[in-house]
DOLUMVEX-549509 format. One line per 3 residues: for each residue z negated, y, x negated of C-alpha. Coordinates in steps of 0.02 Angstrom, whole numbers, plus 50000, padded with zeros to 5 digits. Layout:
N
Z:Y:X  ...;
END
This chain:
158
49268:48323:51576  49143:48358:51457  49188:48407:51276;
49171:48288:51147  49137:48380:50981  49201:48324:50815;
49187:48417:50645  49248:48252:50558  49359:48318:50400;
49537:48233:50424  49482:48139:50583  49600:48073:50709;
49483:48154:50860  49450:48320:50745  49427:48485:50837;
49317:48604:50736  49343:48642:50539  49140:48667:50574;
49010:48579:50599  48872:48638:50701  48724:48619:50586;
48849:48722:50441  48896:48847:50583  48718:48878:50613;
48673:48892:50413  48805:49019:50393  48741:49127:50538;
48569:49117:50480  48637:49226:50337  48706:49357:50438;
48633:49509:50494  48725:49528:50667  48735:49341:50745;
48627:49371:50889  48781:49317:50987  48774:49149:50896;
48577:49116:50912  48601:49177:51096  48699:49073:51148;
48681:48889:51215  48714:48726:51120  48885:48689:51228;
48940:48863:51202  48933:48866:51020  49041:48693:51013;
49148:48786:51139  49191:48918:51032  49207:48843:50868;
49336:48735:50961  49417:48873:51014  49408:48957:50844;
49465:48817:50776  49616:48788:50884  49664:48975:50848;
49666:48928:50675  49759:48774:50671  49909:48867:50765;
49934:48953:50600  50087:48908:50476  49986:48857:50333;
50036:48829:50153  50063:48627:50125  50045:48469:50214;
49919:48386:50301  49819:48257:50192  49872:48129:50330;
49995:48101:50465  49831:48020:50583  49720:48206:50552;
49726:48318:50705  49699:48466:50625  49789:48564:50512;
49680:48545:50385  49644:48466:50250  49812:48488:50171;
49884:48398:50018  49702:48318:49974  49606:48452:49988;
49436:48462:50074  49407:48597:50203  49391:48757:50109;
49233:48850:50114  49355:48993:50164  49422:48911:50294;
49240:48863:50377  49202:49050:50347  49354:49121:50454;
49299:48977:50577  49125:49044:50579  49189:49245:50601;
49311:49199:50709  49186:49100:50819  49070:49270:50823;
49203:49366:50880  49238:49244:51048  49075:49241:51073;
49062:49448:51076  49201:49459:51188  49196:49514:51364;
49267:49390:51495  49422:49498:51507  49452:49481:51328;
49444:49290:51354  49571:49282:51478  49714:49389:51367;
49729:49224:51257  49943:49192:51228  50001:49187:51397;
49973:49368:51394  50060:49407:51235  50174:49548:51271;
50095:49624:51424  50051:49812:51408  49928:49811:51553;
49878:49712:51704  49785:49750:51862  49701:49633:51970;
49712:49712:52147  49827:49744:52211  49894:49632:52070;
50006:49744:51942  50091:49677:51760  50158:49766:51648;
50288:49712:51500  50258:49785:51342  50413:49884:51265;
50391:49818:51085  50332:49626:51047  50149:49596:51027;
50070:49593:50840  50109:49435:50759  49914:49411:50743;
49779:49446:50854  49657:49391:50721  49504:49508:50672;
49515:49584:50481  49385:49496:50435  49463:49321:50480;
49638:49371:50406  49566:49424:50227  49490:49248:50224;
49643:49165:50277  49799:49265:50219  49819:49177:50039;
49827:49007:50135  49957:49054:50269  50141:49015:50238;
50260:49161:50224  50313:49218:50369  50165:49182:50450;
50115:49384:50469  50134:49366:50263  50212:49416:50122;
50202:49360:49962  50222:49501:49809  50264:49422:49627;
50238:49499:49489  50378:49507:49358;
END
């Protein structure tokens, strides 16, 4: 089934926090996006789905704007955040960097210290896996926005 891209803020059918046309205006700042102008049309709405979905699975701060949105965001009347398009965007580059192998260690290999593929080998890690597997980069953008315990902590000043 084909993919059936929507960057529609608050829609019901809503699976990227970017658009496109914005995705493409923020890499045409950046000095390193040859993965992004490399690739094909369908694989940049690929990713930024998939950046997107890895996103949404976030505990965010607030509600949703409305109980028909699919994503996470908007919350409580807000419009998407610049920040928010901008950890889309990064996040999106760093999918599209990754090797194959990368790809496939999504969450249903969260906790496994190594794996071989012939003849086939898995290994359980000793310790649970990082609460985040997101990239610096994305977590600065994000980490004011994220609910505590969400890989968070928030310090108050007396």
């Amino acid at each position: 089934m084909a993919l059936v891209f929507d960057a529609t803020p608050a829609g019901a059918a809503a699976n990227s926090y970017v658009s496109e046309a914005a995705a493409a205006a923020y890499f045409d700042g950046c000095q390193d996006a040859d993965a992004w102008l490399n690739a094909s049309p369908g694989a940049r709405q690929r990713v930024l789905v998939a950046a997107t979905t890895r996103l949404d699975r976030m505990s965010w701060l607030g509600e949703r704007s409305t109980t028909t949105q699919r994503l996470e965001w908007p919350r409580d009347g807000e419009e998407i955040m610049r920040w928010l398009e901008e950890a889309t965007c990064e996040l999106t580059l760093v999918l599209l960097r990754a090797s194959p192998l990368d790809l496939l260690a999504g969450d249903e290999l969260d906790g496994v210290e190594s794996l071989s593929i012939g003849p086939l080998s898995l290994t359980k890690a000793s310790t649970p896996p990082a609460d985040s597997d997101l990239p610096p980069s994305v977590r600065r953008l994000i980490a004011r926005w994220l609910a505590a315990g969400a890989g968070t902590f928030r310090v108050v000043r007396a």
